[in-house]
FIKOLZA-1660 file (N, C-alpha, C; in steps of 0.1 Angstrom, whole numbers, plus 5000, padded with zeros to 4 digits):
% residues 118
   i   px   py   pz ch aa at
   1 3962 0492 4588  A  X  N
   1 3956 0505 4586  A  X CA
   1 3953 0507 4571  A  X  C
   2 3943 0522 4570  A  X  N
   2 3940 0516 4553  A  X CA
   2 3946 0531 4548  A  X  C
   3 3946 0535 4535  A  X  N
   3 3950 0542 4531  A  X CA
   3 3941 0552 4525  A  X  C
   4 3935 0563 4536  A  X  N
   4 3924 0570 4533  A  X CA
   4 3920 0578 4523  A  X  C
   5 3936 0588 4519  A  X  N
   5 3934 0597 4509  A  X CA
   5 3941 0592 4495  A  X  C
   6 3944 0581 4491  A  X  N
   6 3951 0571 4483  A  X CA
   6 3950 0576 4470  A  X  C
   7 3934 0581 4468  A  X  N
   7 3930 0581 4452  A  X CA
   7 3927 0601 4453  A  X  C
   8 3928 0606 4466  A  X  N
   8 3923 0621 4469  A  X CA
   8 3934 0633 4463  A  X  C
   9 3944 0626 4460  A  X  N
   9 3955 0635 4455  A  X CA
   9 3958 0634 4437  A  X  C
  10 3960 0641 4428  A  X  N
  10 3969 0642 4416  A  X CA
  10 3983 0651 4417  A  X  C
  11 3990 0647 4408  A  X  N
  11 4002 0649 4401  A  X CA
  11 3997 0662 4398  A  X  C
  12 3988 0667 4392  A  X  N
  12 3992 0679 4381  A  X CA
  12 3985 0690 4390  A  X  C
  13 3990 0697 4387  A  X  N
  13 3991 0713 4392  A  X CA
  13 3984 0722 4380  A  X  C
  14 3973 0730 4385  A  X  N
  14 3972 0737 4370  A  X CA
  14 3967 0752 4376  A  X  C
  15 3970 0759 4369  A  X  N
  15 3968 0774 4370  A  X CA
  15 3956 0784 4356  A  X  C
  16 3947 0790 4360  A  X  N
  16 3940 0792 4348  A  X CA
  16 3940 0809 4347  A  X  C
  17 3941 0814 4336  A  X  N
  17 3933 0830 4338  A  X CA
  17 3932 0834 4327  A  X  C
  18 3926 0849 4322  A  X  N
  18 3922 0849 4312  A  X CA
  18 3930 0860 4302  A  X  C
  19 3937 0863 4292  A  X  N
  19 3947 0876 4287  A  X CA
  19 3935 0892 4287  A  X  C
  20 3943 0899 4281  A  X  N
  20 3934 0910 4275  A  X CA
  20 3924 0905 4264  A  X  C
  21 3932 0898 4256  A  X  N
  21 3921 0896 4243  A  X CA
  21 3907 0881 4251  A  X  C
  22 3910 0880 4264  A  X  N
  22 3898 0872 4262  A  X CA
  22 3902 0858 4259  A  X  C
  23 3915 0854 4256  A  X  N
  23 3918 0842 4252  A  X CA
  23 3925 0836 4267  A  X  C
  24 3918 0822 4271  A  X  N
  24 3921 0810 4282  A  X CA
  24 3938 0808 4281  A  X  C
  25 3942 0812 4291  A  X  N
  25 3957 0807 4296  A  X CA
  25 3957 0798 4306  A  X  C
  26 3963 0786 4298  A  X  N
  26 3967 0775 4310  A  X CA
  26 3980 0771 4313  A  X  C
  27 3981 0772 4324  A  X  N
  27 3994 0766 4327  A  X CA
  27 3997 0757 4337  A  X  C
  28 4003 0743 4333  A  X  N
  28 3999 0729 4342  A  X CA
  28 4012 0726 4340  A  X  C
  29 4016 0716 4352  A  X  N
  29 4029 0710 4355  A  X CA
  29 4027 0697 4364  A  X  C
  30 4035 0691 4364  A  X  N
  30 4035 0678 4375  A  X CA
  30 4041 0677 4390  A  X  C
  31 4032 0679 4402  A  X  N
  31 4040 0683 4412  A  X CA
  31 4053 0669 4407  A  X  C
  32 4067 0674 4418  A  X  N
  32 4075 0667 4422  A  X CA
  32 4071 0660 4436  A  X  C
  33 4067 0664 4446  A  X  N
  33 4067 0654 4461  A  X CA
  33 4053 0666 4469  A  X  C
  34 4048 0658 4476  A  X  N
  34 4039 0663 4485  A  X CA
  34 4026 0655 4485  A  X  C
  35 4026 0645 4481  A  X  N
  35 4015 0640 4482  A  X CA
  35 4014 0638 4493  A  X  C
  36 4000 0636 4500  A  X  N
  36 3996 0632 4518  A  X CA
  36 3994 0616 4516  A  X  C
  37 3998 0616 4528  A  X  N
  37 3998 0597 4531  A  X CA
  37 3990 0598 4547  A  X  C
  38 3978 0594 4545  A  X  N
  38 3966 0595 4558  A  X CA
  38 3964 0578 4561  A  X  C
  39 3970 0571 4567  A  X  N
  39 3968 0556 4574  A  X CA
  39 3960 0560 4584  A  X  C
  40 3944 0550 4586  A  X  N
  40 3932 0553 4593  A  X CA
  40 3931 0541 4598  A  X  C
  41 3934 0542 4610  A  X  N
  41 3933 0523 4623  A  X CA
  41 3918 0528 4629  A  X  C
  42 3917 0517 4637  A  X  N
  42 3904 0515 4646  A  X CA
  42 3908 0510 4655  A  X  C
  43 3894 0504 4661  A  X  N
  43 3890 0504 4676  A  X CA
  43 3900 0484 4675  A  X  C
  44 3894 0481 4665  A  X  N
  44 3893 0466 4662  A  X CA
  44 3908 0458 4654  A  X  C
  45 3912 0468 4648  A  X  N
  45 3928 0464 4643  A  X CA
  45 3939 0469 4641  A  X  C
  46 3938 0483 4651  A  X  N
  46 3953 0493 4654  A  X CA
  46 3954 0492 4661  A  X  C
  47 3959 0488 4673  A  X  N
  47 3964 0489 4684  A  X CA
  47 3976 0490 4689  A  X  C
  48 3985 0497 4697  A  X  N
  48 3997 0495 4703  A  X CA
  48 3997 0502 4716  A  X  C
  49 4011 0500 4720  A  X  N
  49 4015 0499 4735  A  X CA
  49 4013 0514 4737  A  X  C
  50 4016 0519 4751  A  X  N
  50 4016 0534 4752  A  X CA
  50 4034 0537 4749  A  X  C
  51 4040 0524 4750  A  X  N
  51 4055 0526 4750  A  X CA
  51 4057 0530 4737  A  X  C
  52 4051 0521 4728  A  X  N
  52 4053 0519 4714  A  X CA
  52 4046 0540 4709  A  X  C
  53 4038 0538 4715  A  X  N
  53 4031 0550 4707  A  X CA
  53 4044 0562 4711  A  X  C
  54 4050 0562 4722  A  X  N
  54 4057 0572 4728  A  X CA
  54 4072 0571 4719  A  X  C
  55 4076 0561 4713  A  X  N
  55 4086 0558 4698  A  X CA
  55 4079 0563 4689  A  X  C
  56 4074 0561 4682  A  X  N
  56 4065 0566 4668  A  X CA
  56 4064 0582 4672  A  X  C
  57 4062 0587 4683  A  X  N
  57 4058 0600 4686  A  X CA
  57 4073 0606 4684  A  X  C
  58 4082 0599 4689  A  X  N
  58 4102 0605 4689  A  X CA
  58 4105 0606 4673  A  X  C
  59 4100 0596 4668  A  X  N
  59 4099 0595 4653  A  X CA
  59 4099 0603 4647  A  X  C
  60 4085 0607 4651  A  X  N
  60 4079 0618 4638  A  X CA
  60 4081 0630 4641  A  X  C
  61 4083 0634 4655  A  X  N
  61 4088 0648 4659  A  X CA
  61 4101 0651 4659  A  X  C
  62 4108 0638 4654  A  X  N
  62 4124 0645 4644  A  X CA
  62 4124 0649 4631  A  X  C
  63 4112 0645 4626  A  X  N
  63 4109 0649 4612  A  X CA
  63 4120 0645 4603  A  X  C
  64 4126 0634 4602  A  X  N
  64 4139 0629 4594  A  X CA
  64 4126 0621 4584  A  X  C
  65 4138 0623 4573  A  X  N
  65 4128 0613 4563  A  X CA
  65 4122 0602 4567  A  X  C
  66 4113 0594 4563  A  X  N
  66 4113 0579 4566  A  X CA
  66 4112 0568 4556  A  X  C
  67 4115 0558 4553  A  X  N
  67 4105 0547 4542  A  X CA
  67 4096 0539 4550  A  X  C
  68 4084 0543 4543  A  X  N
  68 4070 0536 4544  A  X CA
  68 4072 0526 4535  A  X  C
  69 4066 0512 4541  A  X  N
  69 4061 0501 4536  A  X CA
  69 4049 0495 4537  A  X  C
  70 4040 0499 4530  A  X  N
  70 4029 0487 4528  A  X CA
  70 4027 0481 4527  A  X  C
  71 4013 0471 4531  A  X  N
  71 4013 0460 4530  A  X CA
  71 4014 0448 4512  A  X  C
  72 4016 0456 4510  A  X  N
  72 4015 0452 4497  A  X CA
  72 4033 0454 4491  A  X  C
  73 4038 0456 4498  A  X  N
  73 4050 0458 4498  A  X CA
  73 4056 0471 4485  A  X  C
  74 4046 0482 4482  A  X  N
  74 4052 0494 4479  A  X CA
  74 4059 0503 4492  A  X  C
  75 4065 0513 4484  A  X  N
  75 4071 0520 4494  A  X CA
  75 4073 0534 4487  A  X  C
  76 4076 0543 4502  A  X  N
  76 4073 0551 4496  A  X CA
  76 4081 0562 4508  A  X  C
  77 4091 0572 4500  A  X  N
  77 4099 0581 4512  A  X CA
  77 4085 0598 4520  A  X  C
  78 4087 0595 4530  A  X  N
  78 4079 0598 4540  A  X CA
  78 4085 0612 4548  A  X  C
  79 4079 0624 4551  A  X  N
  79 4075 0630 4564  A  X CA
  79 4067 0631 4570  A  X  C
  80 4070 0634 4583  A  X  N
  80 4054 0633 4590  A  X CA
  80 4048 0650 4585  A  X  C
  81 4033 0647 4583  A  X  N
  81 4023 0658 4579  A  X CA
  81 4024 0664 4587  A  X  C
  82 4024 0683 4589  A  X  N
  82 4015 0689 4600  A  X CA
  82 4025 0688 4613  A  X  C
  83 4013 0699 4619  A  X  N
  83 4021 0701 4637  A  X CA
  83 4019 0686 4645  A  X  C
  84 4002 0679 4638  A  X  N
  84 4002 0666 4645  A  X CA
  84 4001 0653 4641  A  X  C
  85 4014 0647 4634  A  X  N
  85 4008 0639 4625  A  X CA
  85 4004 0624 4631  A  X  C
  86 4001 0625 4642  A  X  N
  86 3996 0610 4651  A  X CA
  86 3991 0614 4661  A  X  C
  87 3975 0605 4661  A  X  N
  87 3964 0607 4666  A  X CA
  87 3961 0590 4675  A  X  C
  88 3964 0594 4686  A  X  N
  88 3959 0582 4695  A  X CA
  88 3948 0584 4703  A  X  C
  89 3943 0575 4712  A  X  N
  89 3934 0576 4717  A  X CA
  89 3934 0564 4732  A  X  C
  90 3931 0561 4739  A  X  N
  90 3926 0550 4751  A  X CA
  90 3916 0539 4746  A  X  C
  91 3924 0526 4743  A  X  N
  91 3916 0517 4740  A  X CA
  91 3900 0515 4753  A  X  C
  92 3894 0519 4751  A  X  N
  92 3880 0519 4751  A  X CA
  92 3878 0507 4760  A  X  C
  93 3873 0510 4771  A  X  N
  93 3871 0494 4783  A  X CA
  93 3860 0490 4789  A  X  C
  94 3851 0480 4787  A  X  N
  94 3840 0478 4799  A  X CA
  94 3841 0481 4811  A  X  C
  95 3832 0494 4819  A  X  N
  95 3827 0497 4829  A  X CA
  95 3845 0500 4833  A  X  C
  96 3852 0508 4829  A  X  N
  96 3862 0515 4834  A  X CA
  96 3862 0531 4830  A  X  C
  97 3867 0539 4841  A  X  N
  97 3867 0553 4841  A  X CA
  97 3882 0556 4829  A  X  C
  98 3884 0553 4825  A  X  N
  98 3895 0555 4820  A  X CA
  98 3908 0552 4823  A  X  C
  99 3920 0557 4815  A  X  N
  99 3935 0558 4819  A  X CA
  99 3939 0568 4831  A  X  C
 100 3935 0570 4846  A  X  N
 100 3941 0579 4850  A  X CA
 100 3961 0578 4849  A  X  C
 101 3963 0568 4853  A  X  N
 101 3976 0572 4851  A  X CA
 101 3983 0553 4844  A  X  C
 102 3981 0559 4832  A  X  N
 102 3988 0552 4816  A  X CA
 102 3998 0546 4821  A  X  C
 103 4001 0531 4818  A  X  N
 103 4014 0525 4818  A  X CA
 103 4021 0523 4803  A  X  C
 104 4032 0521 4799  A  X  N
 104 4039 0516 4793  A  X CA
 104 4032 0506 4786  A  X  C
 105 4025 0502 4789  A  X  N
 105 4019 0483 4789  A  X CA
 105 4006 0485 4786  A  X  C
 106 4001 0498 4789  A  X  N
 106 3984 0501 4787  A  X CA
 106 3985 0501 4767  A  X  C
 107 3973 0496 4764  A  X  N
 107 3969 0496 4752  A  X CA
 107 3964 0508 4747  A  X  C
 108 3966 0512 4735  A  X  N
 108 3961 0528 4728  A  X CA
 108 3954 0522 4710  A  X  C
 109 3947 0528 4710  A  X  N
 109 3938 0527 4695  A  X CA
 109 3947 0540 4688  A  X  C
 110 3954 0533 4678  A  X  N
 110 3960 0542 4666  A  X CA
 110 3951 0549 4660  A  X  C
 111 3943 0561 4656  A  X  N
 111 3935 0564 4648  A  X CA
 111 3938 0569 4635  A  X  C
 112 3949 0575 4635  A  X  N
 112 3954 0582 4624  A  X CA
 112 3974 0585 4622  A  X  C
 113 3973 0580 4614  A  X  N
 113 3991 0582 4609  A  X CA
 113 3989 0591 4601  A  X  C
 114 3999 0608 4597  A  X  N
 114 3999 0614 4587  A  X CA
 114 4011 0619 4582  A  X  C
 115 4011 0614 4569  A  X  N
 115 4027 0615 4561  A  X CA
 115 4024 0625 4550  A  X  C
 116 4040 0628 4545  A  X  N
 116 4040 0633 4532  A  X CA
 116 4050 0626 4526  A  X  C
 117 4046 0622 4512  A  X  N
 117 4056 0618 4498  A  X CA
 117 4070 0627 4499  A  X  C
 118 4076 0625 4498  A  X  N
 118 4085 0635 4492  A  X CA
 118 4096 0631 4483  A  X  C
% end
């Protein structure tokens, strides 16, 4: 998966306004935690089980911290983003109507993983 919003976030926090006399007040800080962590799969190299997806879903809807590891072997302590932070979908099939009724064993296209730093 790749790491979509990687370079989309800063550290610093800044606040601007202006006094009576007309003279620029700034005031900047360095967040502590919240950065977003957005992993973006496809059709072609996310894939998992419906079982698998239905774990990752118990996961993230306990909202316990987590450690994320990349492939690059950083890491990094994790909640899940948001009301939905995992976005699946029905791997995509020649000349079939879809998943009416999904097994365990059916394949799903990961589209989106969404964390926060903390």
């Amino acid at each position: 998966m790749s790491w979509s919003d990687e370079f989309a976030w800063s550290p610093l926090v800044q606040a601007t306004e202006y006094s009576l006399t007309g003279a620029l007040i700034v005031e900047q800080a360095t967040k502590q935690a919240g950065r977003p962590i957005t992993l973006v799969g496809g059709r072609t190299w996310a894939w998992l089980t419906r079982a698998e997806a239905a774990t990752l879903k118990e996961l993230l809807n306990a909202g316990d911290e987590m450690t994320l590891t990349l492939h690059d072997s950083r890491t990094f302590t994790v909640l899940p983003a948001g009301d939905d932070p995992l976005a699946v979908a029905p791997l995509p099939r020649v000349r079939d109507s879809g998943l009416a009724d999904a097994g365990d064993d059916d394949w799903l296209v990961l589209e989106s993983l969404k964390l926060l730093e903390v």
